[in-house]
gemmi code that builds the backbone of each chain (N, CA, C; Angstrom):
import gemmi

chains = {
    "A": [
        ("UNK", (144.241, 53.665, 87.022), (144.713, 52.408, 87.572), (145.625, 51.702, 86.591)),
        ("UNK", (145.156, 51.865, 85.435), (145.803, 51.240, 84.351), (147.640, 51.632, 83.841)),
        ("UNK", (147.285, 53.332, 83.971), (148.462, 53.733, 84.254), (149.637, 53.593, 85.743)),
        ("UNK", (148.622, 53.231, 86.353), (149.291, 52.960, 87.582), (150.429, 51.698, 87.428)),
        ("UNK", (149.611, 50.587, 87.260), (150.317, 49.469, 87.011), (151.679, 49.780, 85.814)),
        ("UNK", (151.052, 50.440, 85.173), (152.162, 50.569, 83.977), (153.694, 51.445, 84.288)),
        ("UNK", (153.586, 52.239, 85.239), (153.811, 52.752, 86.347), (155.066, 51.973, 86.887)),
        ("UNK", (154.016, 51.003, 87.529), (155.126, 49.947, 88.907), (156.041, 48.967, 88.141)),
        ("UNK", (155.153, 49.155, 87.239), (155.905, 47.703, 86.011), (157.322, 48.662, 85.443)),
        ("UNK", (156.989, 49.515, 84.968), (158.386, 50.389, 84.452), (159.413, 51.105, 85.630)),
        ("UNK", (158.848, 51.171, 86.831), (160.017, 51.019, 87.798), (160.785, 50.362, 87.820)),
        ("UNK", (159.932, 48.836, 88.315), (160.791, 47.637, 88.185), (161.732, 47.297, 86.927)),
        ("UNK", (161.130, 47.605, 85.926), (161.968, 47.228, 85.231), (163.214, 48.232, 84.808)),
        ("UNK", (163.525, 49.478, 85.438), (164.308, 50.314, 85.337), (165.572, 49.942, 86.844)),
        ("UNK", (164.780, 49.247, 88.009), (165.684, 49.138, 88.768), (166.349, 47.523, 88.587)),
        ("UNK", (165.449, 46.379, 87.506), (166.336, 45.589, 87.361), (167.384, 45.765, 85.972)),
        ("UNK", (167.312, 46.559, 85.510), (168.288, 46.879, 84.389), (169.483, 47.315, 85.279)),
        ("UNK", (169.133, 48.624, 85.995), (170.362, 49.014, 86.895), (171.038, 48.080, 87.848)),
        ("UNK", (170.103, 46.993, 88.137), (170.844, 46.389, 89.176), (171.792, 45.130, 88.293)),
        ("UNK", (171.385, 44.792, 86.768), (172.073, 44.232, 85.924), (173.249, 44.481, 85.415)),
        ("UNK", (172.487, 46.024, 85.446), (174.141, 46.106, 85.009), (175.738, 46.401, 85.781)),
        ("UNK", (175.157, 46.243, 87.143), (176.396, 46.116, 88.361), (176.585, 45.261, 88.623)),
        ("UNK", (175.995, 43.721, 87.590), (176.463, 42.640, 88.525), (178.062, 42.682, 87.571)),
        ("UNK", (178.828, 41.709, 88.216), (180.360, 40.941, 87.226), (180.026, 40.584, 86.169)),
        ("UNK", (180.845, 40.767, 85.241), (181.154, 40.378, 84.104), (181.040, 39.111, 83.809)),
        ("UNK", (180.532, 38.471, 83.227), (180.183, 36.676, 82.541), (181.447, 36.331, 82.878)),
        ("UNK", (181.570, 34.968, 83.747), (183.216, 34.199, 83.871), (183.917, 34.907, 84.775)),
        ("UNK", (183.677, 35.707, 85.631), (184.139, 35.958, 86.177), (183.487, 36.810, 87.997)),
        ("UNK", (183.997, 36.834, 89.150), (183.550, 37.597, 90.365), (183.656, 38.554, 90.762)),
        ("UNK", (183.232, 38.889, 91.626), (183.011, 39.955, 92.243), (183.865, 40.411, 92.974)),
        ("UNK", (183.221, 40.854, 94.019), (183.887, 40.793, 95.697), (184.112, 39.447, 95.810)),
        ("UNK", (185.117, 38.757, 96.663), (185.457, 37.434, 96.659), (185.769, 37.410, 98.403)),
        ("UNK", (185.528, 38.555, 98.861), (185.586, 38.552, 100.423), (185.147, 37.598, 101.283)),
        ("UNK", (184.094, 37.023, 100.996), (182.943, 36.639, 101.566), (183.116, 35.272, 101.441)),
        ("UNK", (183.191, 34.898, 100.156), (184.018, 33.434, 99.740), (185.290, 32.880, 100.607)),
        ("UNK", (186.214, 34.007, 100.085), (187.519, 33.875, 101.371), (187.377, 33.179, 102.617)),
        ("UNK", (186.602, 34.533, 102.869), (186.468, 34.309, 104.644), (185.763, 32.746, 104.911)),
        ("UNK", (184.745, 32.235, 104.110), (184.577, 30.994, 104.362), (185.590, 29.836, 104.568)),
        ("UNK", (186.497, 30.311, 103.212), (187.192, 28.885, 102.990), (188.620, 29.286, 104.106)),
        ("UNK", (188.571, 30.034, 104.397), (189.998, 30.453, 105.411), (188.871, 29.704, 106.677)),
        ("UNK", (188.062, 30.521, 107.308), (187.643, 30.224, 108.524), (186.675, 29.755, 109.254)),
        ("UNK", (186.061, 28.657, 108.031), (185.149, 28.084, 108.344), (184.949, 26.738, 108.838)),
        ("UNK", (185.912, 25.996, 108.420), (186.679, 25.255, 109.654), (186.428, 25.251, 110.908)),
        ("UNK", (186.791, 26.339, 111.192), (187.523, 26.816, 112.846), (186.369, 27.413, 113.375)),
        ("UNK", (185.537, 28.319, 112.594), (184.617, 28.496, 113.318), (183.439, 27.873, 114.032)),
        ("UNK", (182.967, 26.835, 112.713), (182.172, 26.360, 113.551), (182.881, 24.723, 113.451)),
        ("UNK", (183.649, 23.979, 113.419), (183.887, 22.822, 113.637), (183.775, 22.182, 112.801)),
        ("UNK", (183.113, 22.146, 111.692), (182.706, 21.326, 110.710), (183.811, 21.481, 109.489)),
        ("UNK", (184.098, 20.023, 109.163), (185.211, 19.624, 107.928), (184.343, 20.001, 106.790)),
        ("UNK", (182.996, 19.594, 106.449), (182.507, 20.245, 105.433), (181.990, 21.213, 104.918)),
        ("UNK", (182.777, 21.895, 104.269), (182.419, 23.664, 104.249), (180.812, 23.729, 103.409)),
        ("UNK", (180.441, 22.341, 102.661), (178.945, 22.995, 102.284), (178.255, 22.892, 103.833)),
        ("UNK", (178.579, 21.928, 104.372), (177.432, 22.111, 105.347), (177.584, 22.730, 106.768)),
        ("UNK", (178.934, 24.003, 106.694), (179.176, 24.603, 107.543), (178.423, 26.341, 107.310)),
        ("UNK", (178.442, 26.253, 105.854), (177.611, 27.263, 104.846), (176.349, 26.949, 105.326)),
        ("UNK", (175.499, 26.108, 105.038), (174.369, 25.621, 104.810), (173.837, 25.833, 106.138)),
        ("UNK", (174.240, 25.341, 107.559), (173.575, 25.126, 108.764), (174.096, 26.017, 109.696)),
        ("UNK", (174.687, 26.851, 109.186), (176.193, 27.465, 110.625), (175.919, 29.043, 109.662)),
        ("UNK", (176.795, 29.200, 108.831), (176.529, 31.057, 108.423), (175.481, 31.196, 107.997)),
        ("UNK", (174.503, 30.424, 107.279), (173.291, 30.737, 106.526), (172.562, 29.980, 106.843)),
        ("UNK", (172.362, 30.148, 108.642), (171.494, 29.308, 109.251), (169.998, 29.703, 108.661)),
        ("UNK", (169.823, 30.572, 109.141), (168.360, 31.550, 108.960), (167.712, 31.293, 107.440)),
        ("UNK", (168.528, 31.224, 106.281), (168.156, 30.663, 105.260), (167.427, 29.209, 105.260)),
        ("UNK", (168.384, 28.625, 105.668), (167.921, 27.015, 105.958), (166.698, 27.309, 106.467)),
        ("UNK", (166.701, 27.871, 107.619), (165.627, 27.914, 108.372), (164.346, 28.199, 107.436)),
        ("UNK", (164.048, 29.144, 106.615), (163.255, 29.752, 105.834), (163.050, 28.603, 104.867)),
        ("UNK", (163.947, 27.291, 104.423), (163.757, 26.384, 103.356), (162.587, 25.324, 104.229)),
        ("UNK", (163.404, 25.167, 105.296), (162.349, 23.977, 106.396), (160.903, 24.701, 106.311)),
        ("UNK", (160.757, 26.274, 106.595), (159.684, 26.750, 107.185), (158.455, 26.451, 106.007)),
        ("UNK", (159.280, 26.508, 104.661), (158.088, 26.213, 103.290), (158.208, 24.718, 103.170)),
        ("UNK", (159.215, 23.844, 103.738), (158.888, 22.615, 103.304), (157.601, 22.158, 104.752)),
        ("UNK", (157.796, 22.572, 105.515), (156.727, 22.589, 106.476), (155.017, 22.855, 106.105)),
        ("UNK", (155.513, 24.421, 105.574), (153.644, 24.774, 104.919), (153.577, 24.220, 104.184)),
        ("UNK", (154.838, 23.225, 103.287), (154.036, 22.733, 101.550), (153.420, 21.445, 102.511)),
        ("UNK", (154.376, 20.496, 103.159), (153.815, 19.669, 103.676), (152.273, 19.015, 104.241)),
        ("UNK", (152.293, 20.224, 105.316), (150.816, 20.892, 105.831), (149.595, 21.346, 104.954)),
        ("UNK", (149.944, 22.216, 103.986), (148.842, 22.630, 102.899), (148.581, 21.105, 102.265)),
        ("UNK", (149.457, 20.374, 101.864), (149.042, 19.076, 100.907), (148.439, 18.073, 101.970)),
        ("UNK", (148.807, 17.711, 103.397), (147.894, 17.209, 104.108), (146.524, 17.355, 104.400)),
        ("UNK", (146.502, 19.176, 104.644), (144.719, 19.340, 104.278), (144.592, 18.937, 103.562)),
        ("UNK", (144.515, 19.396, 101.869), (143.890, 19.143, 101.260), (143.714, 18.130, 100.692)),
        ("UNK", (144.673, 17.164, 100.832), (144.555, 15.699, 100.331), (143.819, 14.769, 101.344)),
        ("UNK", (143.011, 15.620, 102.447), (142.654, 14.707, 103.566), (141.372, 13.756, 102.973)),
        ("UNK", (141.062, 12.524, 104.006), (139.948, 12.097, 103.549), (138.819, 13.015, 104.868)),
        ("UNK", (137.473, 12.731, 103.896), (136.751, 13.837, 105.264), (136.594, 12.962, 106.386)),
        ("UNK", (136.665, 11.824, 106.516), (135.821, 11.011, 107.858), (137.194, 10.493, 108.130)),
        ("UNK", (138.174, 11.279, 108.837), (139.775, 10.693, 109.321), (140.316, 11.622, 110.093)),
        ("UNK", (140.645, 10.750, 111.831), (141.765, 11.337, 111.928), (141.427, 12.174, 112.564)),
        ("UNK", (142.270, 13.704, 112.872), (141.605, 14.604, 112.981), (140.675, 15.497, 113.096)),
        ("UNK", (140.227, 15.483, 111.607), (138.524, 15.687, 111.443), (137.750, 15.430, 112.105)),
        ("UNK", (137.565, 13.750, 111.685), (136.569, 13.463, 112.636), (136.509, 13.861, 113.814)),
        ("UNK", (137.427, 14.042, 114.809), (137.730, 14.093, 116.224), (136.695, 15.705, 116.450)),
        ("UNK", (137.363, 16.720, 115.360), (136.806, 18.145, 115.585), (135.421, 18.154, 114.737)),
        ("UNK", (135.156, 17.473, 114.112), (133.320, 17.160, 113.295), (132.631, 16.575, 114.685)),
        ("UNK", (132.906, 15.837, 115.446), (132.460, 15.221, 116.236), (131.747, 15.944, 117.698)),
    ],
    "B": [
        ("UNK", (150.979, -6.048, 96.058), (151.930, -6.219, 95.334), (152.522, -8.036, 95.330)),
        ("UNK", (153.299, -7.608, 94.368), (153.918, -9.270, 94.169), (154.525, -9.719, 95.387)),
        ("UNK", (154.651, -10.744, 95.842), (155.809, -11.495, 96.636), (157.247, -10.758, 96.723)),
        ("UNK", (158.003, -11.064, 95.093), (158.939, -10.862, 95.056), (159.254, -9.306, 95.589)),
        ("UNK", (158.507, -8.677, 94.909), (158.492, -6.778, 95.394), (158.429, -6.840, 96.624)),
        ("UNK", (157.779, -8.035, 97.381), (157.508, -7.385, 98.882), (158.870, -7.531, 99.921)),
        ("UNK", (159.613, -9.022, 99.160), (160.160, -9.605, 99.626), (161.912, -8.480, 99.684)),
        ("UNK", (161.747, -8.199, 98.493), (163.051, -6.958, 98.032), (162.757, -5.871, 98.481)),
        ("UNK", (161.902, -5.668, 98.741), (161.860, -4.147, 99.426), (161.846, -4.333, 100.939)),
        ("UNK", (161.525, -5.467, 101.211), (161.679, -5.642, 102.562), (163.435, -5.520, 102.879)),
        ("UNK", (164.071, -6.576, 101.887), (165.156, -6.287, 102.486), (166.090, -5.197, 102.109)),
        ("UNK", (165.475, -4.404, 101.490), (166.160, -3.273, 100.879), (166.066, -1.877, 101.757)),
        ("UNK", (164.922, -1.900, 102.926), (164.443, -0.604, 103.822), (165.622, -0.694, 104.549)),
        ("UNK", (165.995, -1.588, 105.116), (167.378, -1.650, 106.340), (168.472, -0.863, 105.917)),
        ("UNK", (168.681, -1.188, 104.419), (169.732, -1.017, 103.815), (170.023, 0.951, 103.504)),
        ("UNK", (168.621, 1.182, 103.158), (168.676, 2.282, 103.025), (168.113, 3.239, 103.676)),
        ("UNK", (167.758, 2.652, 104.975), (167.910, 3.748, 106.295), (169.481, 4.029, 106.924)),
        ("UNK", (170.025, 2.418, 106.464), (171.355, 2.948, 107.104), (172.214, 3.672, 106.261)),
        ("UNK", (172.062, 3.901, 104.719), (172.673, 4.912, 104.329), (172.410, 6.355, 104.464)),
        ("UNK", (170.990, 6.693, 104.781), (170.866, 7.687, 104.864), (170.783, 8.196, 106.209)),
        ("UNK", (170.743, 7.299, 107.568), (171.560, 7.689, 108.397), (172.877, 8.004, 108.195)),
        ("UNK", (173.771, 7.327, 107.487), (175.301, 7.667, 107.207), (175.112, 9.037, 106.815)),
        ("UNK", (174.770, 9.293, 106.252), (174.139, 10.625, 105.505), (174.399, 11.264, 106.128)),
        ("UNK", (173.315, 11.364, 107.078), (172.919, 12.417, 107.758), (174.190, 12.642, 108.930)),
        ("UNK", (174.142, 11.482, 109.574), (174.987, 11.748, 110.806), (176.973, 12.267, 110.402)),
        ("UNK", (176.922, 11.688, 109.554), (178.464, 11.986, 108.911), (178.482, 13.456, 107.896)),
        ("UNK", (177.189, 14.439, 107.814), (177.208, 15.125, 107.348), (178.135, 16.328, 107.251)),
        ("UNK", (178.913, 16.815, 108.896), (179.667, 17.604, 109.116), (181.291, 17.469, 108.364)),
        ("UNK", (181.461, 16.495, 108.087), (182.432, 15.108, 107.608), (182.496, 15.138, 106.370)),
        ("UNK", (181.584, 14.318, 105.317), (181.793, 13.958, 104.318), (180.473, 14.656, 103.507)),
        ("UNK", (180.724, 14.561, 102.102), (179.398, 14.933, 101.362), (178.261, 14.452, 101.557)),
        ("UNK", (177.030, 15.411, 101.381), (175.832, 13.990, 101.948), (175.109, 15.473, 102.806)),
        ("UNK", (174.619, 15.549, 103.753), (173.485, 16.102, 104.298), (171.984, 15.987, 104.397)),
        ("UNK", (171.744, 16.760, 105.536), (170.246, 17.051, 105.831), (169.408, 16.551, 104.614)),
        ("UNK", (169.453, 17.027, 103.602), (168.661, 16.786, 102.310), (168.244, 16.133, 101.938)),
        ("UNK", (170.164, 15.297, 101.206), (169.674, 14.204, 100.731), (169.675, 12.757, 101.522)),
        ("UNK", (170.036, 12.850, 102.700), (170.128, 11.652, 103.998), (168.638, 11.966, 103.921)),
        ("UNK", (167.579, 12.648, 104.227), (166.551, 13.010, 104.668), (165.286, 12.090, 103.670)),
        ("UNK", (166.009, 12.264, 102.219), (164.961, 12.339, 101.010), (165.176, 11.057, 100.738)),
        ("UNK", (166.576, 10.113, 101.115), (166.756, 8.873, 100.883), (165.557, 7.912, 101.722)),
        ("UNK", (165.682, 8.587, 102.755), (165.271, 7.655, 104.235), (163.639, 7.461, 104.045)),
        ("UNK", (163.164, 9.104, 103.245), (161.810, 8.953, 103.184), (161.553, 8.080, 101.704)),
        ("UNK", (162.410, 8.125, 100.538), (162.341, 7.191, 99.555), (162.196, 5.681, 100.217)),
        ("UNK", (162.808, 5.214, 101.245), (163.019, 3.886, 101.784), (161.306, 3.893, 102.213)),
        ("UNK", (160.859, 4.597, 102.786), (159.478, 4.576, 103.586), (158.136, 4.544, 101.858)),
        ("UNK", (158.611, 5.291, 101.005), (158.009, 5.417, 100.029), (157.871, 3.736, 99.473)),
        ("UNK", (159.061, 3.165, 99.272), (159.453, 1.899, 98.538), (158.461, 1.025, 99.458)),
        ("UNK", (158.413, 0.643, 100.553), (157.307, -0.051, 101.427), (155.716, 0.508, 101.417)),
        ("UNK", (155.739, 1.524, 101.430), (154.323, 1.936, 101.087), (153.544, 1.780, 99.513)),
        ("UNK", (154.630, 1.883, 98.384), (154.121, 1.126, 97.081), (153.773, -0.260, 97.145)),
        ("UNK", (155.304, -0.697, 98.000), (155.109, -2.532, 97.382), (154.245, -2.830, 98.828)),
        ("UNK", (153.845, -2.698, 99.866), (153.136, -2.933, 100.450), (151.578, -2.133, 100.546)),
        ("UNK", (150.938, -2.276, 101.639), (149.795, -1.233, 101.734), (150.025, -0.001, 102.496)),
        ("UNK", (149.432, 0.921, 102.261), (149.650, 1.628, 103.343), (149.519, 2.151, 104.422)),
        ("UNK", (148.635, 0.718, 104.409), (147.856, 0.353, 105.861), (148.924, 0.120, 106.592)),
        ("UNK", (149.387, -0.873, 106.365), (150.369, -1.525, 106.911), (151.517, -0.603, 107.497)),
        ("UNK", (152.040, 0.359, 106.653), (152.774, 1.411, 107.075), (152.453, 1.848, 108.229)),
        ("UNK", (150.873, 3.080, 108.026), (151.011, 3.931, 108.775), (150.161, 2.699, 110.193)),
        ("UNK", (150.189, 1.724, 109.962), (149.996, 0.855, 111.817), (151.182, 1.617, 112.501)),
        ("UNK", (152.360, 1.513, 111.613), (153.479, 1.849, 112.594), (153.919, 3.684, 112.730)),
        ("UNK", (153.522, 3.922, 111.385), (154.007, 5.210, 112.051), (152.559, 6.164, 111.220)),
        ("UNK", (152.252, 6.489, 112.407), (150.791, 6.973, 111.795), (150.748, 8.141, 111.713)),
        ("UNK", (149.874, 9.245, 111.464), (149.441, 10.305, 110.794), (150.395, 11.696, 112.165)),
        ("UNK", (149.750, 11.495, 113.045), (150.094, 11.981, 114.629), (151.287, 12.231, 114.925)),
        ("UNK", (151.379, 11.316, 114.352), (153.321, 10.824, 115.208), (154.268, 11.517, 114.265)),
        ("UNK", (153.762, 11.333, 112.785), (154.747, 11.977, 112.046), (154.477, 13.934, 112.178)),
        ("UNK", (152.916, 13.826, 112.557), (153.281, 15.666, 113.132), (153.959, 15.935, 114.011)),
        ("UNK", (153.787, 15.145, 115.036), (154.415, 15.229, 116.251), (155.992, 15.508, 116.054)),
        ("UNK", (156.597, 14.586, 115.176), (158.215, 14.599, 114.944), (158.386, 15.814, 114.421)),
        ("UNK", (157.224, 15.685, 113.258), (157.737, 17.143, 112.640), (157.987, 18.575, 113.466)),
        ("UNK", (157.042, 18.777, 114.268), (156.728, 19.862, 115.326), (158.067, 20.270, 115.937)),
        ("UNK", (158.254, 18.667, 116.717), (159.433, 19.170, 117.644), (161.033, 19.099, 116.883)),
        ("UNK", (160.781, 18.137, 115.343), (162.348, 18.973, 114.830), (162.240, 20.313, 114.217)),
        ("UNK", (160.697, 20.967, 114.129), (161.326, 22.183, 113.713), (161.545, 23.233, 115.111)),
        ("UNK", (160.803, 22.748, 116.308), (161.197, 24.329, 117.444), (163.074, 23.790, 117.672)),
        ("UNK", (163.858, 22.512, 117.821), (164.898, 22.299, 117.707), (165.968, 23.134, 116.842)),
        ("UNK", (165.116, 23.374, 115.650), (165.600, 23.787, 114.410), (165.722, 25.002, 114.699)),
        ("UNK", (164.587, 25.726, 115.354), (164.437, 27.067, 115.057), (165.396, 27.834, 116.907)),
        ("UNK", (164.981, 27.007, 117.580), (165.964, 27.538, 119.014), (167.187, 27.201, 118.693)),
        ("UNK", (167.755, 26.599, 118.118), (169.535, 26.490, 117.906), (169.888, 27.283, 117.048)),
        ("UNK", (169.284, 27.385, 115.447), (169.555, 28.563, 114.686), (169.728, 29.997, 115.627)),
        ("UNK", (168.161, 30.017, 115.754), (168.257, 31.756, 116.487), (169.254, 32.150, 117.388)),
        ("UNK", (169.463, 30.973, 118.369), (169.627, 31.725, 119.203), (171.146, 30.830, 120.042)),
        ("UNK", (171.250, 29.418, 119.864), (172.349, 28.702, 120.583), (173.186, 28.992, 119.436)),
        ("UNK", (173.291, 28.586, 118.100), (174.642, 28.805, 117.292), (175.365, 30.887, 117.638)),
        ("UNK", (174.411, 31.224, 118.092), (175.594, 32.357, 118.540), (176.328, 32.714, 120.004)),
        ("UNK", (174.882, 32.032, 121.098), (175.719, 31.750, 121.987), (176.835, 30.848, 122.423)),
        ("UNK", (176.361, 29.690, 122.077), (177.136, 28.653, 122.698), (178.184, 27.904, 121.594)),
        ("UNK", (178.798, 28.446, 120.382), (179.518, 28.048, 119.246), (180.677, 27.389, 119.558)),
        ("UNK", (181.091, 27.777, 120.681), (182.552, 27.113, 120.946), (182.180, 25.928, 122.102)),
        ("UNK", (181.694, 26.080, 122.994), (181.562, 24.937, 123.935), (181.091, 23.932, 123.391)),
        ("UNK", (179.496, 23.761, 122.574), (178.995, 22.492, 122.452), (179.489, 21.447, 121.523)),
        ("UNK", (179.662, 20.390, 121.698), (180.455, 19.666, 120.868), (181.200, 19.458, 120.266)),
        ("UNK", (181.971, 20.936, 120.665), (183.149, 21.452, 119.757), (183.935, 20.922, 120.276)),
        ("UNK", (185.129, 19.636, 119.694), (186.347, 19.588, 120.051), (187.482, 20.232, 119.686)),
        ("UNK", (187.556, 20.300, 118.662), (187.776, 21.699, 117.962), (188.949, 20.364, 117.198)),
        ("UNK", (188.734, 19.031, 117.022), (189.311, 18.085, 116.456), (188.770, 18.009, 115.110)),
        ("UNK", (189.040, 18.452, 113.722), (188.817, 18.524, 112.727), (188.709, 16.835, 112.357)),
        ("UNK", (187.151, 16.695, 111.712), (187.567, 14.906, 111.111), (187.013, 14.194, 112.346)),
        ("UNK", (186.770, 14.396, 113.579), (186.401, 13.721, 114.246), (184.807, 13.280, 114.311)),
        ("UNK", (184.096, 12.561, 114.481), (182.872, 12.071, 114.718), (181.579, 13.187, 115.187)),
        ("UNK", (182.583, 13.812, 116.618), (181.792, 14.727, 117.674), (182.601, 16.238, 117.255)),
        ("UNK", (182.714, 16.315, 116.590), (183.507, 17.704, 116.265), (181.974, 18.570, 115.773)),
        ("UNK", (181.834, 19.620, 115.006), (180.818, 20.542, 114.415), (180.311, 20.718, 114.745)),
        ("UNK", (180.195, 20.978, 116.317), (179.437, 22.504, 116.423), (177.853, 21.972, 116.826)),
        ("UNK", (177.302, 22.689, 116.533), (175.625, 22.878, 116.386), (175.537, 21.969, 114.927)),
        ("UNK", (176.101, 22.342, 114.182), (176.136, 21.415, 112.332), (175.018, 20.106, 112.902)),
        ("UNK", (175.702, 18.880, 113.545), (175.114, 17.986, 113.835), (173.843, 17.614, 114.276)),
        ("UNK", (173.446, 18.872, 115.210), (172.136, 18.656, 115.963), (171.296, 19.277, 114.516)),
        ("UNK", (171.298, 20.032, 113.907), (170.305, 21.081, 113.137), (170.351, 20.058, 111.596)),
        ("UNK", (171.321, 19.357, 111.845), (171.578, 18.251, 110.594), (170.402, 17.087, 111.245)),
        ("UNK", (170.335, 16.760, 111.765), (169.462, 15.930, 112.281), (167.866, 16.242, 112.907)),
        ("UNK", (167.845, 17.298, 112.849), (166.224, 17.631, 112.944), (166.035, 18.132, 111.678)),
        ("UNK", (167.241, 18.972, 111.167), (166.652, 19.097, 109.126), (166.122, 17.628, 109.035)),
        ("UNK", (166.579, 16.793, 108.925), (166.359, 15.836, 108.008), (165.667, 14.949, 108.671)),
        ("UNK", (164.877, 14.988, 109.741), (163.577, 14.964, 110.369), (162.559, 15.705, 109.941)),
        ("UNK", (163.115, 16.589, 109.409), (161.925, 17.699, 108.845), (161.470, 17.116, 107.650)),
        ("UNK", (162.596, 16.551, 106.742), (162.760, 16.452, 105.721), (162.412, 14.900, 105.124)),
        ("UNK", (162.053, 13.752, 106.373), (161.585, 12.596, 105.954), (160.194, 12.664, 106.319)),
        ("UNK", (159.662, 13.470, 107.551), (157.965, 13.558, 107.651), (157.413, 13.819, 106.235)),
        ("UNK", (158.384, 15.214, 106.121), (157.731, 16.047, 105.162), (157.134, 15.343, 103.745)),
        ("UNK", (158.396, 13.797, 103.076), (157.731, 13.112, 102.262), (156.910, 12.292, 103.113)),
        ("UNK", (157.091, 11.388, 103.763), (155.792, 10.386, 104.272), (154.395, 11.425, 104.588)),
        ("UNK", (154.428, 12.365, 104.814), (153.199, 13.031, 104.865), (152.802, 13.172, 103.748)),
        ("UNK", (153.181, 13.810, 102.637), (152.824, 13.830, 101.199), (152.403, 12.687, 100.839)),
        ("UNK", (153.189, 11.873, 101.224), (152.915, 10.062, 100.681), (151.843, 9.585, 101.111)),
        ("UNK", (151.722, 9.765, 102.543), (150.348, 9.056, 103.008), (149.254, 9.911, 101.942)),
        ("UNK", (149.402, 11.242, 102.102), (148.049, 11.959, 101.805), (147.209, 11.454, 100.242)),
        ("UNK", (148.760, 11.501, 99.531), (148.648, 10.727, 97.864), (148.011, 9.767, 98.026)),
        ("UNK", (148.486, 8.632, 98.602), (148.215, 7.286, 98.500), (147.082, 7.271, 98.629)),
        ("UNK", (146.600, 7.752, 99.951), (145.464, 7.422, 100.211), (144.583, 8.774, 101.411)),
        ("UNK", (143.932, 9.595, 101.020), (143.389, 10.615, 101.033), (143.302, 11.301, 102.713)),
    ],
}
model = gemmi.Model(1)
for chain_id, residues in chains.items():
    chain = gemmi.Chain(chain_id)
    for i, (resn, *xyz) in enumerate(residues, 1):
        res = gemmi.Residue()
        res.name, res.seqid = resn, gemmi.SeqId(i, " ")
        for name, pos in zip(("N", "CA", "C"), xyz):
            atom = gemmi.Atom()
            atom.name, atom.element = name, gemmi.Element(name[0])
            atom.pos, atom.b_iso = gemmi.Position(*pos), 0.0
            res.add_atom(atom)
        chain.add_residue(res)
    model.add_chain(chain)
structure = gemmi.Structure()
structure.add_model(model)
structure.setup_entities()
């Protein structure tokens, strides 16, 4: 088992070396395709003058989506547990 | 709390719901968004719940109501993402008038239940802190 872990641990750390060393060079990008295509047609595509929040809510909806979905469970988890016991809710289902 | 605190924060909530409505609603427009329109509006709700009680608060907007909001801005959130920003991208609200008010798309509606999401989300924390 012991070797096991030692194992998964030296994978990982063999596929984040490789994947380090394909990123760009310090100061400088990559592919810039992707960037482009925003600032050319993001405008037009979805209507919005502001390209952060044509990024933000319009191409990388699903992201957003995934930020709401944890500000939701953090929300929810800290309401349980910060509950008082005789409130609210509770009581209604203690009852 | 003091008088004076109650008295300044009283008139200070107006002030800074309507910026962070500006926020929010002018988001497609100008800098500003879901976020931080969202985090202002619930700071404004925070500022009354220190200098006041938070009794007093949640009389008006109580425990329920803020799930309730929360609930229905996130299925809003989550049926326009999935599934209207690819059907319907060009018809809804699109004037296709850059700068205009009603211009962006879906942007506007998903800007405005974010940051529904995003003012429960502190007053819920807040109530729970404050008071258990």
């Amino acid at each position: 088992m012991r070797f096991m872990r030692l194992f998964i641990i030296a994978v990982f750390g063999v596929l984040l070396a490789v994947a380090i060393g394909s990123l760009p060079a310090f100061g400088t990008w990559g592919s810039r395709e992707v960037a482009q295509y925003y600032i050319e047609n993001g405008a037009y595509r979805t209507g919005s003058a502001s390209i952060v929040n044509a990024i933000i809510w319009d191409f990388r909806g699903y992201d957003t989506m995934g930020e709401e979905t944890v500000l939701f469970t953090a929300a929810l988890g800290v309401f349980l547990i910060m509950r008082r016991k005789q409130y609210g809710y509770y009581r209604k289902v203690r009852k | 709390m003091d008088t004076i605190v109650k008295s300044v924060s009283r008139l200070l909530f107006p002030l800074m719901l309507l910026f962070g409505l500006y926020l929010v609603l002018h988001a497609h427009l100008t800098p500003g968004g879901a976020f931080p329109g969202g985090a202002i509006i619930g700071t404004a709700f925070a500022l009354l719940v220190i200098s006041y009680t938070e009794q007093d608060v949640e009389h008006r907007l109580t425990r329920s109501e803020l799930i309730d909001i929360k609930s229905v801005a996130g299925i809003i959130l989550i049926i326009v993402i999935i599934r209207m920003s690819h059907l319907l991208r060009e018809e809804f609200l699109n004037t296709q008038t850059l700068f205009s008010l009603w211009s962006g798309g879906f942007t506007l509606l998903t800007n405005v239940a974010g940051s529904l999401m995003i003012i429960t989300a502190l007053v819920m924390i807040l109530y729970s802190l404050v008071r258990g």
